[in-house]
DODOZA-907406 format. One record per residue (C-alpha): residue in three letters; chain; x, y, z. Coordinates in pm, 1 decimal. Layout:
BEGIN
node aa->ALA&ch->A&xx->X&yy->Y&zz->Z
...
***
This chain:
BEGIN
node aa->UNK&ch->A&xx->-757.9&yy->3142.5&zz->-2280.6
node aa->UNK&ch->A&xx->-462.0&yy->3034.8&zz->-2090.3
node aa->UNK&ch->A&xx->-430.7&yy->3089.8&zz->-1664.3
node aa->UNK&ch->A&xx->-125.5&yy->3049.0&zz->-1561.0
node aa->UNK&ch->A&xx->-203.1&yy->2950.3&zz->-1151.7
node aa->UNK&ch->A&xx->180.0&yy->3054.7&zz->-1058.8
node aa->UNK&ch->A&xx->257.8&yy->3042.9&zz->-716.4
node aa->UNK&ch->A&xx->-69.3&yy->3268.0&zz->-573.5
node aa->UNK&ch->A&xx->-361.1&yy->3067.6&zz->-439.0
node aa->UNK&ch->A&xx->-679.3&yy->3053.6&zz->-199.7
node aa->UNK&ch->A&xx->-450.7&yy->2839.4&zz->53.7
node aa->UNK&ch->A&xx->-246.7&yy->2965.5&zz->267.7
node aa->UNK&ch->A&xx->101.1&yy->2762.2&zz->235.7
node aa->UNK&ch->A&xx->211.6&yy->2914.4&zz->529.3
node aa->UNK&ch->A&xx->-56.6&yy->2689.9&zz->736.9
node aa->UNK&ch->A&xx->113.6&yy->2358.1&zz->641.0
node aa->UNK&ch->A&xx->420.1&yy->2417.0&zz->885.9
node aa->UNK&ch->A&xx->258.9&yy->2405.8&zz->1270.5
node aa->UNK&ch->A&xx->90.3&yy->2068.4&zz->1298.5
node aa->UNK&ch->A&xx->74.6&yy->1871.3&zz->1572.6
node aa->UNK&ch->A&xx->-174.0&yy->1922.8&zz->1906.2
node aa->UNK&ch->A&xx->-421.7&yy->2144.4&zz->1758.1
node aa->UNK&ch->A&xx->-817.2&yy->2269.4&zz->1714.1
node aa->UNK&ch->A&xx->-793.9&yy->2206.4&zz->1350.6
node aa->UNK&ch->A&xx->-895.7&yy->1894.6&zz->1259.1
node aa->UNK&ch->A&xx->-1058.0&yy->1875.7&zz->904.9
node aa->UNK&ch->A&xx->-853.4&yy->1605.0&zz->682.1
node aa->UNK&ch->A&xx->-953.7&yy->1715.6&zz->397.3
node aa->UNK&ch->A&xx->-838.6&yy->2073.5&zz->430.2
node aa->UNK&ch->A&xx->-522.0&yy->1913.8&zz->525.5
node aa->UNK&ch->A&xx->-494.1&yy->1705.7&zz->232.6
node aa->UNK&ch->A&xx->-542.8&yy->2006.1&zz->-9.6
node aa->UNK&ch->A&xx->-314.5&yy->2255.2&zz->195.4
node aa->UNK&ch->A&xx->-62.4&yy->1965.1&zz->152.9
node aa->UNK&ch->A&xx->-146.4&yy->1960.1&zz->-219.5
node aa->UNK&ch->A&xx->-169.2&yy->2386.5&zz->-270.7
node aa->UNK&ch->A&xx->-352.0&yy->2369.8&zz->-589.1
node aa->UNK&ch->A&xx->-392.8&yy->2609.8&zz->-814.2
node aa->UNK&ch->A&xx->-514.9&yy->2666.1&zz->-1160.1
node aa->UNK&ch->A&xx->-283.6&yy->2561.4&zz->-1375.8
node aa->UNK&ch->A&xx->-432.2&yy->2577.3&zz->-1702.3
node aa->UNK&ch->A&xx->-794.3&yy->2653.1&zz->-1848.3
node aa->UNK&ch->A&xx->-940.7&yy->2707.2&zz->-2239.8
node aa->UNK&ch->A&xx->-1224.5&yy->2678.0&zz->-2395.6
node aa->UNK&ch->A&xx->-1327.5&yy->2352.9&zz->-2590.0
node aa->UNK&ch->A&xx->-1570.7&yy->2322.9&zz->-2902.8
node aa->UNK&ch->A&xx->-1748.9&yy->2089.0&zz->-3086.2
node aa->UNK&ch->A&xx->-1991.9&yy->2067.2&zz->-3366.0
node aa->UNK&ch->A&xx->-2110.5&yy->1730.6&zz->-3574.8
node aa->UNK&ch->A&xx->-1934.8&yy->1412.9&zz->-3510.2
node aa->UNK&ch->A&xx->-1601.1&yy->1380.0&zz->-3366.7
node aa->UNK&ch->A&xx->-1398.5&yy->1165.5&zz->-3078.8
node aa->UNK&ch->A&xx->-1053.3&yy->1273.1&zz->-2907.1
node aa->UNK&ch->A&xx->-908.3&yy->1059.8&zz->-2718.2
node aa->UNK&ch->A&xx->-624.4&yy->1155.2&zz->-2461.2
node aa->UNK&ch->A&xx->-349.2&yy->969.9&zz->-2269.0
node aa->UNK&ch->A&xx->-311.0&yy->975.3&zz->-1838.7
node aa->UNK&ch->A&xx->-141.2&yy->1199.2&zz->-1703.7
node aa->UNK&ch->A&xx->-31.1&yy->1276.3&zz->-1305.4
node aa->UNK&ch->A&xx->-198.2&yy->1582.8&zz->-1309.5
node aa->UNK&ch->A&xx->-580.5&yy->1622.6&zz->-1164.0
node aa->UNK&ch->A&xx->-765.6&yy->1744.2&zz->-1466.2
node aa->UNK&ch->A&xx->-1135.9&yy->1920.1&zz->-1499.6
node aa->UNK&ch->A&xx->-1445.0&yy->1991.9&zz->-1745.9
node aa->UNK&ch->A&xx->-1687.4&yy->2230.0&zz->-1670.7
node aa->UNK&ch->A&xx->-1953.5&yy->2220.7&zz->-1963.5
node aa->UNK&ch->A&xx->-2121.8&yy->2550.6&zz->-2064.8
node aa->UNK&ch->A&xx->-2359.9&yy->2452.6&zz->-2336.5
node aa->UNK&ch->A&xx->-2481.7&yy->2106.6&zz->-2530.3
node aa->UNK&ch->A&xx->-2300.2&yy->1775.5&zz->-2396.5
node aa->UNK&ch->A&xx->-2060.0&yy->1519.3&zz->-2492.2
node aa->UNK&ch->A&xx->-1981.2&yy->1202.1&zz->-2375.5
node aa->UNK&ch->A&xx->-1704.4&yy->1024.6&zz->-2134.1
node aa->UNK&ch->A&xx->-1543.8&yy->670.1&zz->-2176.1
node aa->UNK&ch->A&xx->-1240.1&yy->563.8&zz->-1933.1
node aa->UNK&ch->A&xx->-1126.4&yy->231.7&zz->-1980.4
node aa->UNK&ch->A&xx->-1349.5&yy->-59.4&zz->-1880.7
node aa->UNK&ch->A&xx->-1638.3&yy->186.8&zz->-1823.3
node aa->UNK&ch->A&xx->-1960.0&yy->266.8&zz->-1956.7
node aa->UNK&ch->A&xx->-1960.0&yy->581.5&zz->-2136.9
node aa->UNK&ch->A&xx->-2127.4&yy->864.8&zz->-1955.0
node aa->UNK&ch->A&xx->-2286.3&yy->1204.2&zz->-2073.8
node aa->UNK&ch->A&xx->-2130.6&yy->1498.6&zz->-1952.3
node aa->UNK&ch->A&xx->-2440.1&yy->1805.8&zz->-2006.4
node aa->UNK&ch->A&xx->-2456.5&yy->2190.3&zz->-1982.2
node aa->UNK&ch->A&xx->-2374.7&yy->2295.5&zz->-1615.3
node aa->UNK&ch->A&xx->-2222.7&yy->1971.9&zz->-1507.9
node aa->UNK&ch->A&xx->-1850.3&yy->1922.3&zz->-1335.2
node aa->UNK&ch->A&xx->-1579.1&yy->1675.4&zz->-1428.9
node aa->UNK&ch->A&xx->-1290.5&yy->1619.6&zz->-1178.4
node aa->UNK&ch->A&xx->-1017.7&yy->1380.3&zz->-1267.1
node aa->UNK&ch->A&xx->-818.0&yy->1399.5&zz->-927.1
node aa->UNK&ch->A&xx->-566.0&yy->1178.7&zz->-1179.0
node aa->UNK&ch->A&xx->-642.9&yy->1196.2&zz->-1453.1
node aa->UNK&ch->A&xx->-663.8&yy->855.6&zz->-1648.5
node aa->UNK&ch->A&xx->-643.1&yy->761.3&zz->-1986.1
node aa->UNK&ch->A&xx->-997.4&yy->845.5&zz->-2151.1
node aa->UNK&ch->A&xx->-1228.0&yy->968.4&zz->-2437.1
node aa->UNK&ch->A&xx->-1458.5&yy->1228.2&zz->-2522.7
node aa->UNK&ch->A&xx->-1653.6&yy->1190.2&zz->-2802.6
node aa->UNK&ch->A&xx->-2012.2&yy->1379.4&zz->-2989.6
node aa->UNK&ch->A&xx->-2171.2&yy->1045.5&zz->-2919.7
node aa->UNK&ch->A&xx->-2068.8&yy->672.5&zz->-2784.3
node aa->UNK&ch->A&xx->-1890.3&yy->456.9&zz->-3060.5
node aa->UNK&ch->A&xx->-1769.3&yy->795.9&zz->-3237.9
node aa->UNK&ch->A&xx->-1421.0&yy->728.2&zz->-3348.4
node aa->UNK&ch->A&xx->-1149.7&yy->916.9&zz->-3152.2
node aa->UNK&ch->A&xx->-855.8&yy->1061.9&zz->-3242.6
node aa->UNK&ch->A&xx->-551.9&yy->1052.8&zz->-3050.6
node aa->UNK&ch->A&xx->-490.1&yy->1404.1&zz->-2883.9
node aa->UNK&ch->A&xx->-259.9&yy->1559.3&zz->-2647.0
node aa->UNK&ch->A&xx->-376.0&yy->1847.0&zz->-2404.3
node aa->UNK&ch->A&xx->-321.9&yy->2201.0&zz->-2525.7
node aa->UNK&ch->A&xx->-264.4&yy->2538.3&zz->-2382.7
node aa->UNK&ch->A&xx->-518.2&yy->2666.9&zz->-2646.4
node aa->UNK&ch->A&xx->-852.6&yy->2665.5&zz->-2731.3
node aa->UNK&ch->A&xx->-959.0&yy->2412.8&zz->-2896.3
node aa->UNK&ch->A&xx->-1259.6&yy->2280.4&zz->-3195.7
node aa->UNK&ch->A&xx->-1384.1&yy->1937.9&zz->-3245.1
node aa->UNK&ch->A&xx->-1549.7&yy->1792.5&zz->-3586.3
node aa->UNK&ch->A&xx->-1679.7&yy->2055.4&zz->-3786.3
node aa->UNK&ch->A&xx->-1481.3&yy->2387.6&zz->-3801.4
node aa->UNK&ch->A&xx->-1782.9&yy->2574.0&zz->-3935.5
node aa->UNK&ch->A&xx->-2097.7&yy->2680.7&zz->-3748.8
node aa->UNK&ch->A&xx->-2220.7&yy->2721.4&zz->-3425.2
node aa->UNK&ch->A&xx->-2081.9&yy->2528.1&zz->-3194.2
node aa->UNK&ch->A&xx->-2300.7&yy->2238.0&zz->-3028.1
node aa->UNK&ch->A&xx->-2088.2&yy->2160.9&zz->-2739.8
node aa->UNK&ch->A&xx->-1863.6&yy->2439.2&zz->-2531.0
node aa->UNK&ch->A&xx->-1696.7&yy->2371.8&zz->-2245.3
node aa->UNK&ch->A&xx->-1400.8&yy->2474.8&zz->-2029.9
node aa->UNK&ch->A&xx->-1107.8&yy->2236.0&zz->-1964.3
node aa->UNK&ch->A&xx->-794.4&yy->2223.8&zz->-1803.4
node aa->UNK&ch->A&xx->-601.2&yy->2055.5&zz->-1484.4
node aa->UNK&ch->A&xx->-475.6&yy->2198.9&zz->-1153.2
node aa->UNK&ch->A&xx->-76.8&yy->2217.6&zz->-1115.8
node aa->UNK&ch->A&xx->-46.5&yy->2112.4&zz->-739.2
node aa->UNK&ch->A&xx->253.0&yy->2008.0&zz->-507.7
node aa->UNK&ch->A&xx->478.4&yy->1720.0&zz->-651.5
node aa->UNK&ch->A&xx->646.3&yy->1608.1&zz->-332.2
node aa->UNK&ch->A&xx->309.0&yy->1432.9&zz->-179.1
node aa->UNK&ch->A&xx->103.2&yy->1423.3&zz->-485.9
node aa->UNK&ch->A&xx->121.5&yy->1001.9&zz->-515.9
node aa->UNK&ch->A&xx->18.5&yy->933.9&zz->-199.1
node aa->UNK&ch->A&xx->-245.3&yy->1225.2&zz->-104.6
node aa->UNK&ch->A&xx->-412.4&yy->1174.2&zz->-472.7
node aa->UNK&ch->A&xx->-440.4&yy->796.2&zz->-393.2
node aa->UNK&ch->A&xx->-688.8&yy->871.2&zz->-133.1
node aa->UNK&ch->A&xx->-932.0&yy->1057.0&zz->-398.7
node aa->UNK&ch->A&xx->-1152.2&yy->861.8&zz->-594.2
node aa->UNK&ch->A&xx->-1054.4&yy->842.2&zz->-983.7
node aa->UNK&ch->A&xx->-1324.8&yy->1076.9&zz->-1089.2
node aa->UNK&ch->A&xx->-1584.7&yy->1292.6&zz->-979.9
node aa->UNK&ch->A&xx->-1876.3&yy->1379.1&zz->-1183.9
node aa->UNK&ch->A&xx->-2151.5&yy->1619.5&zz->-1061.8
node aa->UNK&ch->A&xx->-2425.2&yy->1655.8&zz->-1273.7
node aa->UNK&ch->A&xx->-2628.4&yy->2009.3&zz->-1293.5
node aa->UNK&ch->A&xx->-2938.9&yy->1879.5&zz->-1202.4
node aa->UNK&ch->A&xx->-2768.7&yy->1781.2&zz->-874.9
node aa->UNK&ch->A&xx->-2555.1&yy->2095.8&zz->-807.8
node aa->UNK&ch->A&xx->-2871.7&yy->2348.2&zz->-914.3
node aa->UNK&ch->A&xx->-3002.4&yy->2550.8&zz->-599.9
node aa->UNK&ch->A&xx->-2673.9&yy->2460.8&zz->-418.5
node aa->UNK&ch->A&xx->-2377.1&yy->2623.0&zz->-345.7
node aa->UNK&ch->A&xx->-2187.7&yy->2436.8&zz->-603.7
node aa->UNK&ch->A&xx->-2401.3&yy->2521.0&zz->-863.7
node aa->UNK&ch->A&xx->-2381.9&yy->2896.4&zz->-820.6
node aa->UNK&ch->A&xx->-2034.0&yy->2898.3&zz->-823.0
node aa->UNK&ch->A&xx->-2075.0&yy->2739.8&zz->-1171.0
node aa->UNK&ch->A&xx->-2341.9&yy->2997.3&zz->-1274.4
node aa->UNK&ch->A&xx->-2102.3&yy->3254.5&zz->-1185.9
node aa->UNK&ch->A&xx->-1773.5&yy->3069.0&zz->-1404.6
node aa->UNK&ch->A&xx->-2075.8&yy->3033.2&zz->-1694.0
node aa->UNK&ch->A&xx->-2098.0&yy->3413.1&zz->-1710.4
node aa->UNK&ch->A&xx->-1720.8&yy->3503.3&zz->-1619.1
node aa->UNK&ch->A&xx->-1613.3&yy->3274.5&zz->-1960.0
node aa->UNK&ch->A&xx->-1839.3&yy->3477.8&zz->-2205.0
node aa->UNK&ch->A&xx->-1853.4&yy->3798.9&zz->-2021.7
node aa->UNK&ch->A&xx->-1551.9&yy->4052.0&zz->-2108.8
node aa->UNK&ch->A&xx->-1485.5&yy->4230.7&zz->-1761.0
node aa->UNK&ch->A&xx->-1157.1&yy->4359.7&zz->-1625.7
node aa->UNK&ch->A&xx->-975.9&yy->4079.9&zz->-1426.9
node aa->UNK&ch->A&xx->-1171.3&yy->3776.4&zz->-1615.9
node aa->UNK&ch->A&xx->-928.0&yy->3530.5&zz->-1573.1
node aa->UNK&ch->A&xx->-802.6&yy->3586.9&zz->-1259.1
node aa->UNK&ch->A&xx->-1151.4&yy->3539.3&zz->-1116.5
node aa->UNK&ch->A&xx->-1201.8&yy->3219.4&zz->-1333.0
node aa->UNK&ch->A&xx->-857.9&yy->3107.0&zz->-1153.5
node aa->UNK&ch->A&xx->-1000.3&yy->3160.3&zz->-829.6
node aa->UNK&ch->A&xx->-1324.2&yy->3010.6&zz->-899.4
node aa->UNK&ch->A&xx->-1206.8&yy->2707.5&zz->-1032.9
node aa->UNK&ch->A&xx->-974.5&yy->2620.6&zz->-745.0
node aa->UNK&ch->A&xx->-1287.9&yy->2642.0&zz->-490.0
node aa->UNK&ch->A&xx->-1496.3&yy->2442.8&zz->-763.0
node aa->UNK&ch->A&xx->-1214.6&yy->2179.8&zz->-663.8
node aa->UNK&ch->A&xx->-1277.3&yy->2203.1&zz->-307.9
node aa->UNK&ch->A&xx->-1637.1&yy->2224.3&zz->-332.7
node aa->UNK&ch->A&xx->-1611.7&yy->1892.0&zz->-562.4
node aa->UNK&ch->A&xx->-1445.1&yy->1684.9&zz->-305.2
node aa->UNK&ch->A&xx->-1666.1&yy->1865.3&zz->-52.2
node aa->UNK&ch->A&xx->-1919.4&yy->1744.9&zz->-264.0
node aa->UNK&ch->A&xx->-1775.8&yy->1376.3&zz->-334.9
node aa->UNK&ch->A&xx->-1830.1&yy->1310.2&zz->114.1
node aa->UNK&ch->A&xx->-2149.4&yy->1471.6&zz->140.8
node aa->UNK&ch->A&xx->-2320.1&yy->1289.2&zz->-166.2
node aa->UNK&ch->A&xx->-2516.0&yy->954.0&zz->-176.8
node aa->UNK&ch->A&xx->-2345.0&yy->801.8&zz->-471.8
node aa->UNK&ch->A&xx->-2116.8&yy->512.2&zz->-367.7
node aa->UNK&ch->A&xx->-1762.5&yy->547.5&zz->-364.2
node aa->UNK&ch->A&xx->-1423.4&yy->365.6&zz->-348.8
node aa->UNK&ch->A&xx->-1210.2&yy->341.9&zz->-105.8
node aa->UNK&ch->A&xx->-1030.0&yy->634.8&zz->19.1
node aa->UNK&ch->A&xx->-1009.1&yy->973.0&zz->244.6
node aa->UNK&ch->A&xx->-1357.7&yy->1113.4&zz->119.6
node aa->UNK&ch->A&xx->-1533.1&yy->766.3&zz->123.4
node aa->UNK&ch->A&xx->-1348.5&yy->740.5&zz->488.5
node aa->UNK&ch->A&xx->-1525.7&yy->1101.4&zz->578.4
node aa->UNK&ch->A&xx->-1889.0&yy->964.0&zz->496.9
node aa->UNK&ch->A&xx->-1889.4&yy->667.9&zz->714.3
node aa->UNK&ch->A&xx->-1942.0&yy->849.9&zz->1082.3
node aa->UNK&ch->A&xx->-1726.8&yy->638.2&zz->1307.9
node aa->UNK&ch->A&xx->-1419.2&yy->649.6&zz->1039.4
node aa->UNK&ch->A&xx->-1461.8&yy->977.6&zz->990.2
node aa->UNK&ch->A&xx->-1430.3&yy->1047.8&zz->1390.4
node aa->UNK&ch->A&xx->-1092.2&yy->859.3&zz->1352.8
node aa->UNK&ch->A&xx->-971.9&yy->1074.1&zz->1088.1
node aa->UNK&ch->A&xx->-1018.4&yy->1385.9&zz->1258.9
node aa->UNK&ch->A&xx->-875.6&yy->1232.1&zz->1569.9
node aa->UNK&ch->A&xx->-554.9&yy->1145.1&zz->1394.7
node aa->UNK&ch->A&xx->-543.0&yy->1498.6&zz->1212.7
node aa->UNK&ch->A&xx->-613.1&yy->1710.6&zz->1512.4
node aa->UNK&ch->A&xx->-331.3&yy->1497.4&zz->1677.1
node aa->UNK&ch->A&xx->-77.9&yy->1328.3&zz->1488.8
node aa->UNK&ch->A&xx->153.2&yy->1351.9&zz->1793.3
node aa->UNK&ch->A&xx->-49.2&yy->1118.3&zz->2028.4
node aa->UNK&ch->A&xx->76.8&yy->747.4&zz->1979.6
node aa->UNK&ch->A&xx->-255.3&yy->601.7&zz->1827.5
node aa->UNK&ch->A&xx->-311.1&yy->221.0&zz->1812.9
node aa->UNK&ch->A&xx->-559.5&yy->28.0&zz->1706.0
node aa->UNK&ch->A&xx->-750.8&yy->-12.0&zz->2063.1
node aa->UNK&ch->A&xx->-774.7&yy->332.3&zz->2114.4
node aa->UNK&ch->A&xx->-871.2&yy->439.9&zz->1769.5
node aa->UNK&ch->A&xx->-1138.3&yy->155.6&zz->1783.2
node aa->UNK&ch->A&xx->-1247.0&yy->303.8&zz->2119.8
node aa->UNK&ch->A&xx->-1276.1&yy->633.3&zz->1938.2
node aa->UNK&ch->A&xx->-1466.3&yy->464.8&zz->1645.9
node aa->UNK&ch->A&xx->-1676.5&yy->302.3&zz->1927.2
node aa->UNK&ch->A&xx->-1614.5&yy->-85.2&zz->1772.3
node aa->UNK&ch->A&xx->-1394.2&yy->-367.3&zz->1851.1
node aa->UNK&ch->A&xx->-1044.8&yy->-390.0&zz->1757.4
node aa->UNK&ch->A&xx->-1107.9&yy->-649.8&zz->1473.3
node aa->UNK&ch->A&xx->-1446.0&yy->-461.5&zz->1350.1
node aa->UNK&ch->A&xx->-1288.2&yy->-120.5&zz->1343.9
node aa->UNK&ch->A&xx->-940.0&yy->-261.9&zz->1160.6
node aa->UNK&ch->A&xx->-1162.0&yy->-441.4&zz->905.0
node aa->UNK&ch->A&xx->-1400.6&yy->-192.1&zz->840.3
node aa->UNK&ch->A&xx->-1105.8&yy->117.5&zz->816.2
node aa->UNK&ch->A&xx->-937.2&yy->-104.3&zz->529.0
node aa->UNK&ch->A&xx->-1293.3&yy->-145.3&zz->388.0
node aa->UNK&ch->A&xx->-1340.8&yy->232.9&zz->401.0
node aa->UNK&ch->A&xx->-1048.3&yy->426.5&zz->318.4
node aa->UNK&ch->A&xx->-817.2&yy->84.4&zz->144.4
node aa->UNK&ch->A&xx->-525.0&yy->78.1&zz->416.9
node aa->UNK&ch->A&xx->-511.4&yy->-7.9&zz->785.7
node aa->UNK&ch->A&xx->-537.9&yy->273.8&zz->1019.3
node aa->UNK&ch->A&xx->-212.9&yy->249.5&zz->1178.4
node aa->UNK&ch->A&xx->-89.3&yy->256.5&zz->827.7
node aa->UNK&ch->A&xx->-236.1&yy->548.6&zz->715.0
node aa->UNK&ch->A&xx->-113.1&yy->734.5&zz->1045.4
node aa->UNK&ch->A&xx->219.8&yy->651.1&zz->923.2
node aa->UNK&ch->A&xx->144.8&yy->815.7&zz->529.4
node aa->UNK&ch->A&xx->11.0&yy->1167.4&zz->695.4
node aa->UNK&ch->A&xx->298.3&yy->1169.6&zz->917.6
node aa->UNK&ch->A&xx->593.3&yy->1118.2&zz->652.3
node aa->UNK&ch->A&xx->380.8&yy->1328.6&zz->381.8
node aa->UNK&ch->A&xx->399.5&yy->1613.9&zz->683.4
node aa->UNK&ch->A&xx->749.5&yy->1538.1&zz->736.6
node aa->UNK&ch->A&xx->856.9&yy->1570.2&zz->330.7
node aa->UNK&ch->A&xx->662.7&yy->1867.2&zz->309.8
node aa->UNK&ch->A&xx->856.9&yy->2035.3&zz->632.2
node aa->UNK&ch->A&xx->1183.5&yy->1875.1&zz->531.4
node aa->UNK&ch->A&xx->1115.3&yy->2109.0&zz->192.4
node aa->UNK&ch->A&xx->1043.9&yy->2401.1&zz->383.1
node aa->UNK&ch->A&xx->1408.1&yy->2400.1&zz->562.2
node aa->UNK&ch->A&xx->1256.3&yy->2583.1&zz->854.0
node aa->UNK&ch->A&xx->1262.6&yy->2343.9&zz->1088.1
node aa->UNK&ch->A&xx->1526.5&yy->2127.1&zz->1250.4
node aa->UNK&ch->A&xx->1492.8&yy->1766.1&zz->1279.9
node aa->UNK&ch->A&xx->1421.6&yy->1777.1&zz->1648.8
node aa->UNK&ch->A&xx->1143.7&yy->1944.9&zz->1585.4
node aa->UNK&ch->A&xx->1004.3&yy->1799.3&zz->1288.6
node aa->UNK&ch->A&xx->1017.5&yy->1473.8&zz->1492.3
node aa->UNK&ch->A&xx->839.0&yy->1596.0&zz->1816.1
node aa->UNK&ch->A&xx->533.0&yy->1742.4&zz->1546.8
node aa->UNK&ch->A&xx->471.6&yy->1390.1&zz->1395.1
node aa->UNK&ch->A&xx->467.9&yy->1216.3&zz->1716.4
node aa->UNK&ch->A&xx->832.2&yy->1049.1&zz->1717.1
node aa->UNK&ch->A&xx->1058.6&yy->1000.3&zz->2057.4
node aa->UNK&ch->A&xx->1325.3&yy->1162.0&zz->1900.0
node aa->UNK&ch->A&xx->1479.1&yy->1225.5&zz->1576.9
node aa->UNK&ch->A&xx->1723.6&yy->942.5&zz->1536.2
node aa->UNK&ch->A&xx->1340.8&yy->730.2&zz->1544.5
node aa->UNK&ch->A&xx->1217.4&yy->1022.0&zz->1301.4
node aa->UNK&ch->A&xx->1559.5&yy->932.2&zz->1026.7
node aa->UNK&ch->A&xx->1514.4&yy->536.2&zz->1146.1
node aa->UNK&ch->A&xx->1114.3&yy->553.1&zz->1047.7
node aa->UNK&ch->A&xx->1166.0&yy->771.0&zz->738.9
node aa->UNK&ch->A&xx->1435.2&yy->566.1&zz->567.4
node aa->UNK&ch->A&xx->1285.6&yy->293.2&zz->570.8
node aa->UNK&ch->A&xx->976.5&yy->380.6&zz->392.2
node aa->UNK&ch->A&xx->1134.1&yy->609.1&zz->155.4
node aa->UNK&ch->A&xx->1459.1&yy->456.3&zz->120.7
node aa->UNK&ch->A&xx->1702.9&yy->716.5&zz->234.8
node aa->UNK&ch->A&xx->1766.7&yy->973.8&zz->477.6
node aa->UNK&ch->A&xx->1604.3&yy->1325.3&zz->535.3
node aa->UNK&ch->A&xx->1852.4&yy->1534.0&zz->480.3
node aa->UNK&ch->A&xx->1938.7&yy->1317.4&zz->111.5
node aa->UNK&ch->A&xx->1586.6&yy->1347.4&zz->36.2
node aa->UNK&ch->A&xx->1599.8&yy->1724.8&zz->58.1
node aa->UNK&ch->A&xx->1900.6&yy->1770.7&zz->-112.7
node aa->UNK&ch->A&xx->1758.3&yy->1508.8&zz->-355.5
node aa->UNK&ch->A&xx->1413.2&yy->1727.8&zz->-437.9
node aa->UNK&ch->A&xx->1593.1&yy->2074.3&zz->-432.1
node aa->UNK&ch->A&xx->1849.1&yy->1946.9&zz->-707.5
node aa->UNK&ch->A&xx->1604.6&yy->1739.8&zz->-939.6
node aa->UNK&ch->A&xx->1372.3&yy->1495.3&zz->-782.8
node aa->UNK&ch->A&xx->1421.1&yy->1106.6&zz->-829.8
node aa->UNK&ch->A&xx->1076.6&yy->953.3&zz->-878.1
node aa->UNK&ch->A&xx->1205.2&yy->674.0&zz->-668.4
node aa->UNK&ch->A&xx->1214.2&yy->927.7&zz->-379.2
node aa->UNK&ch->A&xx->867.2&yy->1024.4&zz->-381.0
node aa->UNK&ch->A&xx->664.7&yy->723.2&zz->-338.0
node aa->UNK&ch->A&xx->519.6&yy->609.3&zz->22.2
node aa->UNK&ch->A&xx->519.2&yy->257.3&zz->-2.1
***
């Protein structure tokens, strides 16, 4: 089974283009409307007896969803982990890693397929199932919004069961091996709000996490600076008034947002506001008068001044660069 996301999701990408002064405030809706994901790919995965694939990284967030038996997970410098029936796996990036029948199984080298696929033994019932796949999302912003996401999310079923989250996986259970008119568009749909519901998932949980946007969401006082900055990225935010917000000293609140999210505040202000400007500068709806005012610069000489330096060229070349073949050079926020 192949789903082929295309350009229809559950997010609006209309929503990205008005930011500024506004009642919505929720960073992490930002991040994803920034991101527009959609399902990209999804097939079923087998395996029976003793077997091992192992698969290269790749810039695109991947995801397991395991419908019967279990397997297990190695990324580098890790302890293997078991993956069961009716847990989640969310690669945000997806690294270089393994999946194997059991730990120490040896692994093949493998590269992700469209198709469905069979581990080990090619005859019998199947011991493990699972569906597999990644998300295709926005390139533009992808480096910098996926670097605040941890590198994987793993929710186990015992965990999701009488929640939300694990409905939603009851429900993609039966879609996969029921046979009912529109099957894989609804498997589309549910996957992309299993995403959101993950990294929903990833700030609500107790399980420590690194550094980053959802780890920055948990800690109460960060998280009121967050919101702050996304329901105005306009306002000319420094340190003392974010720490005022934060209700801590300048030096506490500066240490503990690096801590928290792994950049200084003022820092990250800077990120959202050029990863709002690329994504409006793709649009071509606005002017860049405008597009200034939104993100909070004086004018938009200040807007070209700011934006070239961090990206190492001009607006308008940037544009022109992505419409005719993006240069990897011109997508990083350093």
């Amino acid at each position: 089974m192949t789903i082929d996301g295309g350009s229809n999701t559950i997010y609006n990408s209309k929503s990205i283009n008005s930011y500024g002064s506004s009642n919505f405030m929720d960073p992490l809706s930002d991040i994803i409307t920034l991101l527009r994901p959609s399902t990209a790919m999804a097939k079923p995965i087998s395996g029976r007896g003793q077997w091992g694939v192992r698969y290269k990284s790749y810039d695109a967030p991947g995801f397991t969803v395991v419908l019967t038996g279990g397997a297990w997970v190695t990324l580098d410098d890790r302890e293997p982990f078991r993956i069961a029936e009716g847990d989640f796996l969310l690669f945000p990036t997806t690294p270089a890693f393994s999946l194997c029948s059991k730990p120490g199984a040896p692994c093949i080298p493998a590269e992700p397929l469209a198709e469905a696929v069979r581990h080990g033994e090619k005859e019998g019932q199947p011991e493990f199932t699972a569906l597999g796949g990644s998300f295709s999302i926005e390139s533009v912003n992808a480096p910098l919004l996926l670097a605040l996401l941890p590198d994987h999310i793993h929710i186990s079923a015992s965990a999701g069961r009488a929640t939300r989250f694990g409905r939603l996986i009851e429900l993609l259970s039966e879609e996969c091996v029921a046979n009912y008119p529109g099957k894989e568009l609804i498997i589309q749909r549910l996957l992309e709000t299993l995403l959101v519901e993950a990294l929903r998932w990833d700030i609500i949980g107790n399980n420590a996490a690194s550094a980053g946007l959802l780890n920055g969401l948990r800690d109460p006082a960060i998280a009121r600076v967050l919101r702050a900055i996304h329901k105005d990225v306009r306002v000319r935010w420094t340190v003392a008034n974010l720490a005022g917000i934060a209700g801590m000293s300048r030096s506490a609140f500066a240490a503990r947002f690096h801590e928290v999210v792994g950049c200084a505040p003022i820092e990250y202000l800077a990120r959202w506001r050029i990863a709002i400007a690329k994504d409006a500068l793709l649009s071509g709806a606005k002017s860049l008068d405008r597009i200034a005012d939104e993100i909070g610069y004086e004018s938009a000489s200040a807007f070209s001044t700011a934006f070239s330096k961090r990206l190492g060229c001009s607006p308008g070349r940037f544009a022109t660069s992505y419409v005719a073949g993006v240069s990897p050079g011109l997508l990083a926020v350093s």
